[in-house]
Each structure stands twice: as C-alpha cells, then as structure tokens.
ROPARO-429133 format. One record per residue (C-alpha): residue in three letters; x, y, z. Coordinates in steps of 0.001 Angstrom, whole numbers, padded with zeros to 6 digits, always signed. Example, Ala and Ser with C-alpha at 12.3 -4.5 7.8 and 13.67 -1.06 7.14 Angstrom:
<nodes>
ALA+012300-004500+007800 SER+013670-001060+007140 
</nodes>
This chain:
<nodes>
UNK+000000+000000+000000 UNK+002919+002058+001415 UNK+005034+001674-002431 UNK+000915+002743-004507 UNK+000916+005763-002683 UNK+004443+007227-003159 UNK+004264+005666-007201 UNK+000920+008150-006698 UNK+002440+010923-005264 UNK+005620+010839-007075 UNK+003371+011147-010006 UNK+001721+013970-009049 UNK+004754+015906-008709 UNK+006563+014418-011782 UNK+007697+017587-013847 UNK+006295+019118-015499 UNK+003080+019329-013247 UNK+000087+017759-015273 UNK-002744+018139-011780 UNK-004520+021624-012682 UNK-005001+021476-009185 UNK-001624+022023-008725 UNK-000828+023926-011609 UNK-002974+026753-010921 UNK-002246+026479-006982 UNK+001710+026692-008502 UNK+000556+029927-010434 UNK-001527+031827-007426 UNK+001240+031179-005340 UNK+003656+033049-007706 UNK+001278+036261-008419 UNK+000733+036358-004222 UNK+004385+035958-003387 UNK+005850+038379-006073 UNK+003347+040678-005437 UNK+003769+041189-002153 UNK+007597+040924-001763 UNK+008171+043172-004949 UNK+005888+046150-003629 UNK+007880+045903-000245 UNK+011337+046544-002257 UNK+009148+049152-004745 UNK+010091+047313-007857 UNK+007166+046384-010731 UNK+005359+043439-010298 UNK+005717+043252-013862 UNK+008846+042391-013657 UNK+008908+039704-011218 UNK+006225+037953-013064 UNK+008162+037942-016077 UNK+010706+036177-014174 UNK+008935+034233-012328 UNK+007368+032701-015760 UNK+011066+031758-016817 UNK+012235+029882-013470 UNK+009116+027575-013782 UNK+008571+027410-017326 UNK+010361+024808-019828 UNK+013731+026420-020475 UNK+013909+026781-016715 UNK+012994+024215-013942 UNK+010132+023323-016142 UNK+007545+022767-013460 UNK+004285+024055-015940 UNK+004330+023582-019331 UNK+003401+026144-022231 UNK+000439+023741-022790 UNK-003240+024501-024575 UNK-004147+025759-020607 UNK-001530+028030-020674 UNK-001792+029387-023655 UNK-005565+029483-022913 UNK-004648+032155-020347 UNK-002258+034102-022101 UNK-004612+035264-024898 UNK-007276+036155-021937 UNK-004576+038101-020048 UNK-003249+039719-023132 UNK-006917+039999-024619 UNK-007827+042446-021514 UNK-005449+044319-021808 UNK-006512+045740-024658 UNK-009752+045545-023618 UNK-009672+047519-020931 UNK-006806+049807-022479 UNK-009869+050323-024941 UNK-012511+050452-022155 UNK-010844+052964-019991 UNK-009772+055326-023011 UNK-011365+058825-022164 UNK-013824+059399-025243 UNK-013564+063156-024734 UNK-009720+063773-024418 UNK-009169+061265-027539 UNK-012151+063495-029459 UNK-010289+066607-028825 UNK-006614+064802-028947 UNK-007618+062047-032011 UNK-005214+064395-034357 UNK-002394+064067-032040 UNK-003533+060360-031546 UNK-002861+059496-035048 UNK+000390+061589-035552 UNK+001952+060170-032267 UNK+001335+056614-034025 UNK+002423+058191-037189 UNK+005349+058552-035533 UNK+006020+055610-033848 UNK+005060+053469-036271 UNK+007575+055577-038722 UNK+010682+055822-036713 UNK+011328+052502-035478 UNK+010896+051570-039121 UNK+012996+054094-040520 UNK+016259+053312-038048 UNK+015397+049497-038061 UNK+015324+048469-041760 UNK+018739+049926-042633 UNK+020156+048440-039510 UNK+019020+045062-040320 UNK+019790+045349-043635 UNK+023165+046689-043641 UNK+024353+045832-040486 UNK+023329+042195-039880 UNK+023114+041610-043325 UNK+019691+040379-044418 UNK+017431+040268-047250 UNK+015588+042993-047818 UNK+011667+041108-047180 UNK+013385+040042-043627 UNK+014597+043183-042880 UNK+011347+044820-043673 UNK+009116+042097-041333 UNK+011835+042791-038565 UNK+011748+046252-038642 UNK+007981+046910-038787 UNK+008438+044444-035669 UNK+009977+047487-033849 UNK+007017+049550-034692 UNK+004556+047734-033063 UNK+004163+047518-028972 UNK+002226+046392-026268 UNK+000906+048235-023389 UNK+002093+045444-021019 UNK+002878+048632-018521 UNK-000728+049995-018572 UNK-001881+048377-015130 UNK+000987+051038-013721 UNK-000653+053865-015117 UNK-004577+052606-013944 UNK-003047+051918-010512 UNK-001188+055133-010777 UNK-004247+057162-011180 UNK-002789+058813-014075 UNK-004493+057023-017193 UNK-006386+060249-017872 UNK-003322+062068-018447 UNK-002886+063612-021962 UNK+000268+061520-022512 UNK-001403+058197-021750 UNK-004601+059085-024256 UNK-002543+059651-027121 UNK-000209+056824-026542 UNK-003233+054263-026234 UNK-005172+056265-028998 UNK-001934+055475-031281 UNK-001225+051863-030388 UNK-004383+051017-032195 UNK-002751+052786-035223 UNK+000536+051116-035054 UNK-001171+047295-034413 UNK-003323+047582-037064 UNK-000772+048833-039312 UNK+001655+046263-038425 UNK-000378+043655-038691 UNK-001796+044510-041797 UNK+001830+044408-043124 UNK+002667+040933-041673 UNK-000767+039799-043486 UNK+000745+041061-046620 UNK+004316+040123-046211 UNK+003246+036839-045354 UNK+000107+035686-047667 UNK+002079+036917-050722 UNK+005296+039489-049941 UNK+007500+036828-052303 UNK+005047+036330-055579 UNK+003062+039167-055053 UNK-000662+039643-053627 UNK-003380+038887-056011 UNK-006278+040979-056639 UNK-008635+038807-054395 UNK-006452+039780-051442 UNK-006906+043261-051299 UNK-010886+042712-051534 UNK-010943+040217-049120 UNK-008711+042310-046669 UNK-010802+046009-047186 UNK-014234+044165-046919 UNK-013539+041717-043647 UNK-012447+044981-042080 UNK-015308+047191-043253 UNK-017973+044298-042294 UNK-015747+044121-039017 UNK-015783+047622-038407 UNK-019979+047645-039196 UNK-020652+044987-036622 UNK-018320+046340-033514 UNK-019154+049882-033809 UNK-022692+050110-035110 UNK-023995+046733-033681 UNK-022711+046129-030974 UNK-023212+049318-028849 UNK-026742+048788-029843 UNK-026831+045483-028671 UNK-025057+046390-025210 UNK-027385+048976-024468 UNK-030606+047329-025081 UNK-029127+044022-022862 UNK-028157+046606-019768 UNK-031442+047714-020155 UNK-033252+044510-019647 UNK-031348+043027-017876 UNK-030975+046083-015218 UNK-029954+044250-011697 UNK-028496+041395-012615 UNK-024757+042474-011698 UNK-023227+038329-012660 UNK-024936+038819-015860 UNK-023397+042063-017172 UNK-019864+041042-016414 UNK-020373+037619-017921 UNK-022077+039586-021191 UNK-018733+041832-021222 UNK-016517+038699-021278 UNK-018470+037565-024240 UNK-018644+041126-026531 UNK-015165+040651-025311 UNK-014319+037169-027113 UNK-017032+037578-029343 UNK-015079+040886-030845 UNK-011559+038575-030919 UNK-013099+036002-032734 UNK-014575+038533-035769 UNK-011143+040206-036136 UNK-009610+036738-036869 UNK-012214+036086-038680 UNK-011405+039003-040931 UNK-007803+038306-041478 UNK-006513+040506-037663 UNK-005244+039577-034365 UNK-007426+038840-031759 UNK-005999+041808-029886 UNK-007288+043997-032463 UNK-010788+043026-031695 UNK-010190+043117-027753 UNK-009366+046469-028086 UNK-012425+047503-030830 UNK-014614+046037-028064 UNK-013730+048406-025352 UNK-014111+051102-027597 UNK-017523+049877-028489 UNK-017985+049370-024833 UNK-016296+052692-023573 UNK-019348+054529-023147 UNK-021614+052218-021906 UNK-019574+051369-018883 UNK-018743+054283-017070 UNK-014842+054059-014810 UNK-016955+055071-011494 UNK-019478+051871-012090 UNK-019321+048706-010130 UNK-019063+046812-013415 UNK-015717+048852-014122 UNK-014787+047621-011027 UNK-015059+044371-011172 UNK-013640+044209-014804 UNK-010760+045590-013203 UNK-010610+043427-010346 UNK-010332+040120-012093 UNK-008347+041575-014880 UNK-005360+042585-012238 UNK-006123+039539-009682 UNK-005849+037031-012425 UNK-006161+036973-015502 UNK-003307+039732-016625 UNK-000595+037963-013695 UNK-000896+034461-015346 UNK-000674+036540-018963 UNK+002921+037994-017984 UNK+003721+034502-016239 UNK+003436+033373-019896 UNK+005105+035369-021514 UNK+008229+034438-018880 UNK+007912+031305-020018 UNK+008816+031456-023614 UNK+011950+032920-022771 UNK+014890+030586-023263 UNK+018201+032300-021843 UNK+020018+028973-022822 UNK+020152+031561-026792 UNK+022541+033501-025161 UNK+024691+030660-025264 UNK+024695+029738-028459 UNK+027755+031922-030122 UNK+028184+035369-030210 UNK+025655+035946-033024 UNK+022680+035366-030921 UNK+024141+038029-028761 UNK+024667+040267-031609 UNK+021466+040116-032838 UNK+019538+040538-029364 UNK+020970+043805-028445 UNK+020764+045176-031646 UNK+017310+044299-032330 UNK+017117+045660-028140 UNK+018486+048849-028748 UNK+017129+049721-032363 UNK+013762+049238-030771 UNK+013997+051388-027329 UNK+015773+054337-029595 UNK+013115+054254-032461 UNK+010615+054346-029493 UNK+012470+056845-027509 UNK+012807+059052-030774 UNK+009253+059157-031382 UNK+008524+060369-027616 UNK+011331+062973-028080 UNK+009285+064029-031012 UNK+006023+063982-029466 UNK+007372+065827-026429 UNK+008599+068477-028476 UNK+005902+069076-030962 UNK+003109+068877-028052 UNK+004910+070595-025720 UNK+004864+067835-022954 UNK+007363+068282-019789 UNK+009733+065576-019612 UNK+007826+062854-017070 UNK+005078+062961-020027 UNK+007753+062142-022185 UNK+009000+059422-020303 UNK+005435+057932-019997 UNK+005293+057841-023567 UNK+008038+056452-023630 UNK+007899+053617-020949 UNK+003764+052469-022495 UNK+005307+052058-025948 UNK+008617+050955-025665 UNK+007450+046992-024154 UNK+007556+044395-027157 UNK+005220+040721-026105 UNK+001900+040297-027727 UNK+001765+041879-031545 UNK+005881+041319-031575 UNK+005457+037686-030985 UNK+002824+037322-033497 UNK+004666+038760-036320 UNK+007944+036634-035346 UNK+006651+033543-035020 UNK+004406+033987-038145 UNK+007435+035281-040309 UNK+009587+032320-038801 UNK+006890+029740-039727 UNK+006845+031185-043070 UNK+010557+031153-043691 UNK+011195+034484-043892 UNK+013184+035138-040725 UNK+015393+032808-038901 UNK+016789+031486-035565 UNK+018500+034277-034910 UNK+016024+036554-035095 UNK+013307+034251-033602 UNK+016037+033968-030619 UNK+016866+037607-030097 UNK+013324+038684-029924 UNK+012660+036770-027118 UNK+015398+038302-025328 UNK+014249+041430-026852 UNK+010801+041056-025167 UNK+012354+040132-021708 UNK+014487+043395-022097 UNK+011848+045629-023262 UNK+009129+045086-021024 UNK+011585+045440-017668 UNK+012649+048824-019070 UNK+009012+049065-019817 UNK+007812+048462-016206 UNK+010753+050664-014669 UNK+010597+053970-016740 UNK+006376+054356-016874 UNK+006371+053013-012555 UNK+008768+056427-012395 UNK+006812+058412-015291 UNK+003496+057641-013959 UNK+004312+058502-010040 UNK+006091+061827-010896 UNK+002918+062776-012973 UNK+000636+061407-009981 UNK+002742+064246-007310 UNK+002046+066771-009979 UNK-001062+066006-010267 UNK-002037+065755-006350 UNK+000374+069625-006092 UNK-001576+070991-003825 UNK-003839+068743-002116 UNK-001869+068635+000787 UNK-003139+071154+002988 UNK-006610+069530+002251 UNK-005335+065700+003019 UNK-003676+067058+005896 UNK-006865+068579+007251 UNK-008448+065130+007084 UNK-011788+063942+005572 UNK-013919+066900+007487 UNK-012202+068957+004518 UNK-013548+066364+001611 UNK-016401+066626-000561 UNK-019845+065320+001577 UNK-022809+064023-000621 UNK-025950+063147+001056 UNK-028652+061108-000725 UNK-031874+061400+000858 UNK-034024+058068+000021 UNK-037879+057879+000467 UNK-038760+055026-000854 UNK-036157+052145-001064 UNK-037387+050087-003709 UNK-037631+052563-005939 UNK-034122+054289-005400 UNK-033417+053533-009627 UNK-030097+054907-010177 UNK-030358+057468-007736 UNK-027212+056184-005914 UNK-025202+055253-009850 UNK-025660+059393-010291 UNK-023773+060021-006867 UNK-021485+057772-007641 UNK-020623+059221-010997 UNK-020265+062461-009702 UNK-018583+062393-006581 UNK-015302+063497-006245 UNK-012315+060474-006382 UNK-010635+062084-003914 UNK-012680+062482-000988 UNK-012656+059368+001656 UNK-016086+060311+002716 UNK-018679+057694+002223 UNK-021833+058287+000468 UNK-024425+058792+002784 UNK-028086+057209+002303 UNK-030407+059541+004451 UNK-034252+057930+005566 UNK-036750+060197+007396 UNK-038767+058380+009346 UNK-042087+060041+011408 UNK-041820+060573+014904 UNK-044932+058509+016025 UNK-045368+055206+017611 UNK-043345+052840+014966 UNK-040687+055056+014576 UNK-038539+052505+015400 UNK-039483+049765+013450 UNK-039529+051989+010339 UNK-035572+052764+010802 UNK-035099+049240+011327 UNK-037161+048205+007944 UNK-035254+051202+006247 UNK-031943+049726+007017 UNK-033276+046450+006439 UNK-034663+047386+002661 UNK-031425+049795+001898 UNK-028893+047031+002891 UNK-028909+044952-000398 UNK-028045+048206-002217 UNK-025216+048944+000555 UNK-023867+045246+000203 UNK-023645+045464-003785 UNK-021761+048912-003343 UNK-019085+047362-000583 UNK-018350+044811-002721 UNK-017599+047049-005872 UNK-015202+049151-003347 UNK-017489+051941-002866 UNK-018032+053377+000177 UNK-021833+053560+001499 UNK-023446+054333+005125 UNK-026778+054696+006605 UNK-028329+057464+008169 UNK-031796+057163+009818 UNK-033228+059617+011737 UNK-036963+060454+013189 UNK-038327+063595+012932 UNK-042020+065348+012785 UNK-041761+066293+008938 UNK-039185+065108+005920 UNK-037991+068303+004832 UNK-036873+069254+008728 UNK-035326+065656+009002 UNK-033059+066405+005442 UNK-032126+069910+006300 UNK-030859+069311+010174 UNK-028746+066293+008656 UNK-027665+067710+005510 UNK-026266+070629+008574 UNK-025165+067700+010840 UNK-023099+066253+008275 UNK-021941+068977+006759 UNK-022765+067847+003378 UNK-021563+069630+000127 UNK-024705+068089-002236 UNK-028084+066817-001456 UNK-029794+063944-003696 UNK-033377+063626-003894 UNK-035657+061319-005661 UNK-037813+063385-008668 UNK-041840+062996-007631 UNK-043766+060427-009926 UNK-047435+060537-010913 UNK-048439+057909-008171 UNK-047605+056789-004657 UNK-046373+058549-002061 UNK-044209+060685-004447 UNK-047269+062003-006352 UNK-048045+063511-002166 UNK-045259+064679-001675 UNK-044256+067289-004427 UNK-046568+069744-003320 UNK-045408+071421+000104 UNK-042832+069460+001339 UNK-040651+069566-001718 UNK-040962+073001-001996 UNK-040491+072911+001722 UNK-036951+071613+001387 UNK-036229+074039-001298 UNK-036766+076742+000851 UNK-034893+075339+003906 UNK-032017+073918+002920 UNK-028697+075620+001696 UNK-026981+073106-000084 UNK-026228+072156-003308 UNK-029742+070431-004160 UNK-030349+067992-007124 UNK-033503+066486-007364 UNK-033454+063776-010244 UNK-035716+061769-012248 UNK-033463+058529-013147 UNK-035746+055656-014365 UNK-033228+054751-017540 UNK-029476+053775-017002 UNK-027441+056903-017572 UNK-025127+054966-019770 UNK-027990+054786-022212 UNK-027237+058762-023097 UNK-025401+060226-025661 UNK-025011+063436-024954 UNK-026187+065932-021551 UNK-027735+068915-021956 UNK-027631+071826-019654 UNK-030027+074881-019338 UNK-029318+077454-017054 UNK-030596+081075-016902 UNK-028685+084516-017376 UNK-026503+085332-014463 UNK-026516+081987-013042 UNK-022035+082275-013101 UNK-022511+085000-010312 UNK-024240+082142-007802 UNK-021861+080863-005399 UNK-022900+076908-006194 UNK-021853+077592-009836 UNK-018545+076413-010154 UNK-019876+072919-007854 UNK-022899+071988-011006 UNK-020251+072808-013776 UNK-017152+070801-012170 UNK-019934+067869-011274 UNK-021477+067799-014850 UNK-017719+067895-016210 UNK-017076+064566-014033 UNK-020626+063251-015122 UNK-019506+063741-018805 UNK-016376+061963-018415 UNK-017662+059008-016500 UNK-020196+058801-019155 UNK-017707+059772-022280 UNK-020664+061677-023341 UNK-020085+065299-024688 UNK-022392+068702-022775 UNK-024366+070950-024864 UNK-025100+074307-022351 UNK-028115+076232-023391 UNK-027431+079452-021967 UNK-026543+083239-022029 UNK-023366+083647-023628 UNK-021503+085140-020625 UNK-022236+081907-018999 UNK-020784+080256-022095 UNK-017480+082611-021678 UNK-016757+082166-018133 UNK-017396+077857-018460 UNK-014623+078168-021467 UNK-011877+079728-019091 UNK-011992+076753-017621 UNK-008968+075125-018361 UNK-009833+071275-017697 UNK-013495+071228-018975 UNK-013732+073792-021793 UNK-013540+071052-023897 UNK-016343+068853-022915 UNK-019107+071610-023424 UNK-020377+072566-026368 UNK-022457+076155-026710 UNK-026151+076937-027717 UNK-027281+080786-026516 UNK-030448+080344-025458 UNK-032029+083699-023950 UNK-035740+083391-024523 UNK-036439+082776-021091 UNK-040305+083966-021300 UNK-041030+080759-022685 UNK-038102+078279-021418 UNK-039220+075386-023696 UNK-038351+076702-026393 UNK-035403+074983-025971 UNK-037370+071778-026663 UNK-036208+072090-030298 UNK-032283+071269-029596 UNK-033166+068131-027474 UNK-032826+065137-028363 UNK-034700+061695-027358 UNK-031665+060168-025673 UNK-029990+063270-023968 UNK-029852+063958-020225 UNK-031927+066598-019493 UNK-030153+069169-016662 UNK-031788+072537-015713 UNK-030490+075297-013641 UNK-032814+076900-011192 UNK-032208+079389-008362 UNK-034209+080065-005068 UNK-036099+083173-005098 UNK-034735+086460-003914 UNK-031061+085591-005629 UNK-029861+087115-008791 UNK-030046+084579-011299 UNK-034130+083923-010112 UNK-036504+083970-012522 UNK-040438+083711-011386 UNK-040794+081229-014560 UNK-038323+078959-012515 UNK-041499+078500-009926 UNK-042941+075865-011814 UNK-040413+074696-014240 UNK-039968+070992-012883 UNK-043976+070706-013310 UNK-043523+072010-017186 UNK-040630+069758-017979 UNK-042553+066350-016319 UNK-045444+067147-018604 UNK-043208+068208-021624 UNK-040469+065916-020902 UNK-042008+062736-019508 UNK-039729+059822-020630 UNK-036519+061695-020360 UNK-034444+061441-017660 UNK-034368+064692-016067 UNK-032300+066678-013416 UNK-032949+069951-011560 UNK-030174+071640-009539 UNK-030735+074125-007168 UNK-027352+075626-006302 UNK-025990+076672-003266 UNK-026638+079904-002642 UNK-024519+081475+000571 UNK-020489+080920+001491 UNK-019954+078960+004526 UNK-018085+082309+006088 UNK-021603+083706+006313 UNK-022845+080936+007652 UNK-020406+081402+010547 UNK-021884+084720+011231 UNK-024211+084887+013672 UNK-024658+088389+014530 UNK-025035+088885+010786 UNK-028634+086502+009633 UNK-028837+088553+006438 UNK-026836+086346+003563 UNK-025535+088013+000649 UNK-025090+085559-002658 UNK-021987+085561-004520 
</nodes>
C-alpha cells in the first residue's frame, strides 16, 4: 500500500506538473508571493512575473508547461489588456486629442521603421523582405505597462490618451503588413487579397461599432440588476469581438481592443461593473498573462555563439531608440514636460503580444530565422523590464504633480472632503439614484456616500428605521463589494424636509440627492409642500433627479441654465460635477445658456472642452429649448431660489412644465448653493448676501 501511494504521489509531482489542481495552486502562489515581496522593495510586479514565468517554465525548472491551458490564459490576459486599455480610453480627451492620436502613431510606427530596416539590412546583413518584417516588428508595442498607469491614477493624463489612442494605429498597421508580407510578400498579392482584406475589415468595423453598442445597451437595459450577468455579457462582446477580427484576417488583440471602444461609453470608470472588470483583470487573468510570456523565454540563446548576442541587443536597442525618438518628437511638438515624455516612452517601448505574433508567423513562413526568432525573445524580456521601470517612475512623478496641492486639504483630514448626502424615500424605488452620486462624486474624498431615511416621529418610529436599514442594505452590500463606500443614516423627525435639512447641517454635506416625484404613490403627495419645503430650507447644493433609464444609455447631456446663473456661489460645484458626469459617461455637454455663462465655463482650463455652446435667452417661454433636445440626452436645468440674482419667477414651476413636456426623459434639476460657509459662521449677521 505504502510503495501505490508514493508511485501516486511521485506522479503527481513528476515535472512538469500535469494536476490543474496544482498547476494553478503553482501559479496563485507566484502572483501572491511576487506581489507582495516586490511592492515591499518598490520594484514592478511586472517584472517579477516575467521572471517568475522563466524559473518555472520549460527552459527553466520546467515545473508548468506552455500547454493549450496556458496558452488558454495568455490570450485572456493579453486579450484584456486591450480591452480595458480600450474600455478605460477617455472618449472626450481622444475626441479633442484624435489628431495628435494618429500623428503620435504616425510617428512611432515611422521611426522605429525608418532606423530598423537599414540596420538590419546593412548591419546584420539580411534580405531585404526580412529586414522589412523585422523592422515593422519594432514599430509595433504592447501596453504590457498599462496596469501602472490605472493603478497610478494617471491614465487620464494627456500623454497616456494619445499613446493608447496610437497603439491602435501602429497594431493595425503592423499587422496589416505581416498579413501582406506573409500571404504573398515573395510572388506578389493577387487581386482577391486586397478585396478580401478592405471588406472583412469594413464588415468588421460595421458589426463592432454600429452593432454592438446597440446590442449592449438594449441588454443593460433589460437586464438592469443582474450584476453576474453584465460582467459575464462583457466577457463575451469581449471574445465575441476577438473572434470577428480573426475572422477578418486581424489579431485577436485587435478586436479586444475595438470592443472596449464599443464598450467605452456604456460602462462608465466610477461603475461597479468597471470595477469588477478591473478586479479580475489585475487579480488574475493579466498575472498568469505575464507569467506566460516568462515562459517562452529561453536564456540557454545567449549561449549559443556570439551571433545570438549580436542580434539581441541590436534588435534591443534599435527598438527602445526608435521608441524613444518618437517620444522625443512627441514631447517636443506637443509641448509635454519631460515625465510625459518618459510615460510615452515607458507604455510604448514593451515588445510581447503583436511582436510575438509577427515573429513567429514570419519564422513559420521562412522568412526570418533562428537568430532573429532567438533575439526577440530576449528582446521582449528586455523591453518590457525597461518598460515596467521607466512608466512606474513616469506615472508617479505625474501622480505628485497632479495631487500639487492637495496637501493642505489631506492634511486637514476627511472633514475637509467633498460630503454628498442622498436622501431616500422610498427604497425600492431608489433607480439609479445612488449610480448618479457615484458618478459624480469626487475620487478624492474618503467620505462615504451617505443614504439619508426620514422616518415620522410617532409610535413605529422605530421599526420603520429598522425596515429602512433592512430594505437599503442589499443596495449597501452590492456597493461594498464594488469598493465603494456607502453608510446609513436614519433619523426620526415630525416632517421630511426638517429631518433632510438638520442632517444635511449635521453632516456637513456639500450636495443633497433627492428622488424626482412620480405621478403615483407617495411621491405624487409629496411634491406639493414638502418639496418646496426643502427648497426653501435647505442651503446646499440640491439635485432632485428623475433617473428611471441607465445613464449609460445617453449620448449626450444637456444643460439649461438662466442669465446670471455664473454669479451664484454653487456655480462652479454643477459645472465641475457635470464635467465629471460627462467623463464618466464619455458623453459630450451641450449648455443652453446666455453667452456670458458660455465665456466664463470656457476659461476653464480642464473642462472647456467637454461643453459645447447653444445661446439660449428666450427665457419667457423656457421650452423653447425643446427644439435642440434630443430623445436620448440627459436633461439638466439650472434653477435658483427666489430672492437671488439669477431667479426667474418662470423657474417657480419649471420641474412641473418639464414632467409634462419631458415625460420619458431622464431629467435633473439643480438648485445651487446659494450662501459661502463664512456667512454661515456669522451669527450676529442673519442677512446672507449671494456671490
């Protein structure tokens, strides 16, 4: 018995591993351990995967093979990626940057191409088709370093959007040229090819970007709660996407990253979806991808003569300058400082997923040889740790600049961050109330969001907190487990609108949420007095919404506000929040308003260009404006309490005219704050002065 079960358990540990069980325990153990001991010593995790990948894999100890499983994972690691390289792309910065999108992969596609081909051609000495494939090999790159930037906080720097926005360039390029290289670069390429080629990619094109979207909208409409559903239909657009681009002649990368695009705006980088795309994307999926990709490596090439040697750092170097002199370039034409530089740099310098395909395709085909096959590998290994090390230092010298400043306000603690209170009557029906919050509030504050119930101070006050809390906690359990910070607040009072206002004061908050009042229930009671009631009371920033569609459904916001409305004190708070809303939602702002509103939004350095401007003046008759709205716009008016400058009397009853004009829209009414908090303060002074 003793001599079955060590045959048994020898077997199980004969190399390399065959148990999965063990495999993948083999794996986890790798991504834990290097994670944690590599962020103690601050060096990239990247890196240590990569290693890791080439101790264990077959030109090492060889305890996993580079088997169909293996492989299995490296196209999903590799395949979001791009994906979420795609998905997190801001839709606004690469509107207003898509021109110096295309001529930063203009020149980094150019470049490496330019410096490469003579090298390989006159200074290793090959054939002119080899030294072609090789150099357009240098062109191409993968943003293997991307997680930095994400976890940097930085990917919605300029430099990142234009480097993304032109890796899509140089892939497609590339790849386009391997196709023809390889299907007919030594007889020529028939007729047939080129039509095949331009109509897989305009039928690809017609499907991902017209079809798709559709399709994703109308399925997170349906299907609106079902949060294991919506990830699980992402995964399959996802695969679906790779699948149609190999289908029409392209990497499966290609497609990956065509489905985040199709995807960008439909998934907003606040939403608990984003989240977990992101979670299992870092967690597992993208470790076991750069595992892989250790695991090709064979450092038993640098032994074999001093031409492998040769050719790896040549191929090494002529890539990192080409990619270095295109960031020079861009640097100097843009006008970046030099950390930008260096983050264009570091994103498009690593070689792995479009470098391997054109290798391995070109050596299957005959057209390049060992020696080449054998230096890229080293090439990748080199490339991505230089990779790894020059974005990590890019990426946190852009995230001090970018937090300049802030220090007085961390230092103060989270009594100095942004407050929002949501105050929920009915939880059932809260919609996307709490999505909207989310959206809007600001990254930086630690403060939770706050869900506020009123309940009447009678005889079951009690049990109605409990049943509150009881009804909201579903909603608060989804929202912890998505990383987003929730509480409850309960309290009793005689009337709602006294219960919001003494907490929105207790808490300090900075905004105020309310639910919009339907046409039946308890809503359809209480729009009369006590909304208006709350109006009156309470000095915060007030929004009361009507959300029954998902916000990713819209296309576009628009925003009326009246003349004057730039001299309120809550101005700058609605235009900064509908800025954020815009770029969660990568949908552009039209503003419907008097052109000195118009003039003092476009000084605004970081949001000019997400607003578009309509003057709109005929404020006699307000819906008028009903002409430049569209069906799937989000519908945002400005009002102002009475007394204040901007006030208008035909503000009065403006959120009764847009429910009956405006009845399927989803709507939003902001009331801005109207007094500074050092006013506030005074108490031998009760007569408030707006801004």
């Amino acid at each position: 018995m003793g001599t079955i079960l060590l045959s048994s358990f020898s077997h199980e540990f004969s190399l390399p591993l065959s148990n999965p069980v063990i495999v993948f325990l083999v794996l986890l153990t790798i991504v834990l351990l290097v994670t944690i001991i590599l962020n103690r010593i601050r060096v990239p995790s990247i890196i240590g995967l990569i290693f890791a990948g080439i101790i264990i894999g077959p030109f090492g100890l060889n305890l996993i093979s580079n088997d169909a499983t293996m492989q299995m994972f490296s196209t999903i690691g590799l395949m979001y990626i791009m994906f979420t390289a795609g998905l997190e792309l801001d839709f606004n910065d690469f509107r207003i940057h898509q021109n110096k999108s295309l001529l930063f992969g203009a020149l980094t596609f150019m470049f490496p191409l330019l410096i490469g081909y003579p090298v390989c051609r006159f200074g290793l000495g090959y054939e002119s088709l080899t030294s072609f494939l090789t150099a357009s090999m240098f062109s191409t790159h993968t943003l293997l370093s991307y997680p930095i930037v994400s976890r940097m906080g930085v990917s919605k720097n300029q430099a990142v959007a234009i480097t993304v926005g032109g890796t899509i360039f140089t892939d497609v390029v590339v790849l386009i040229i391997l196709t023809i290289v390889t299907t007919g670069g030594q007889s020529g390429l028939p007729f047939s090819f080129w039509l095949r080629l331009i109509v897989s990619l305009a039928v690809f094109s017609v499907i991902v970007f017209l079809f798709i979207p559709k399709l994703a909208r109308w399925f997170f409409q349906k299907i609106g709660d079902d949060k294991y559903s919506h990830y699980i239909f992402v995964l399959f657009i996802l695969f679906l996407c790779g699948f149609l681009a190999e289908m029409g002649g392209l990497e499966a990368i290609i497609g990956a990253f065509a489905a985040g695009l199709a995807l960008n705006q439909l998934i907003p980088h606040s939403s608990a979806l984003m989240n977990r795309i992101d979670f299992f994307g870092n967690a597992l999926f993208i470790p076991i991808f750069l595992i892989s990709v250790g695991m090709i490596v064979n450092l038993s090439v640098v032994m074999d003569g001093w031409n492998t040697i040769k050719v790896a750092l040549v191929l090494t170097l002529v890539a990192l300058i080409g990619k270095y002199v295109a960031a020079f370039f861009t640097q100097k034409i843009f006008h970046y400082s030099a950390s930008q530089r260096n983050l264009i740099f570091g994103l498009s310098s690593s070689h792995a997923a479009a470098t391997l395909a054109i290798i391995i395709t070109g050596f299957h085909a005959g057209i390049l040889d060992d020696y080449i096959l054998n230096g890229t590998i080293i090439l990748i290994l080199l490339t991505c740790v230089v990779s790894s090390v020059v974005t990590q230092k890019a990426a946190r010298e852009i995230a001090l600049q970018q937090n300049n400043g802030q220090l007085t306000k961390s230092f103060m603690g989270t009594f100095a961050q942004e407050k929002i209170l949501v105050s929920i009557a009915n939880p059932p029906n809260i919609g996307h109330l709490i999505d909207f919050a989310f959206f809007i509030k600001d990254k930086k504050s630690e403060n939770p969001i706050s869900l506020l119930g009123v309940v009447s101070n009678n005889i079951e006050a009690e049990k109605n907190i409990i049943n509150f809390r009881r009804e909201l906690q579903e909603s608060v359990n989804s929202a912890i487990a998505a990383e987003l910070k929730v509480d409850i607040i309960t309290t009793i009072d005689h009337n709602i609108p006294d219960g919001i206002v003494r907490t929105a004061r207790e808490t300090m908050a900075d905004i105020v949420f309310m639910g919009w009042p339907g046409k039946m229930g308890l809503f359809e009671r209480w729009i009369g007095d006590k909304v208006e009631t709350t109006i009156k009371k309470l000095d915060k920033n007030l929004f009361i919404c009507h959300l029954e569609k998902p916000l990713i459904t819209h296309n576009r916001i628009v925003v009326i506000s009246p003349p004057l409305a730039e001299r309120e004190y809550g101005f700058e708070v609605w235009v900064n929040k509908i800025a954020t809303l815009s770029q969660e939602l990568s949908a552009p702002v039209l503003h419907l308003g008097h052109p000195n509103t118009h003039k003092i939004i476009s000084n605004q350095k970081n949001i000019k260009n997400l607003f578009t401007f309509q003057t709109f003046t005929d404020w006699a008759d307000p819906l008028e404006c009903k002409s430049f709205i569209k069906p799937d716009d989000l519908l945002i008016v400005v009002s102002a309490h009475p007394g204040y400058i901007s006030y208008l009397s035909i503000l009065d009853d403006l959120p009764t005219r847009l429910e009956n004009n405006f009845p399927n829209y989803n709507r939003v009414v902001i009331y801005p704050q109207q007094y500074t908090p050092e006013h506030l303060l005074d108490d031998e002074h009760p007569i408030f002065t707006p801004v």
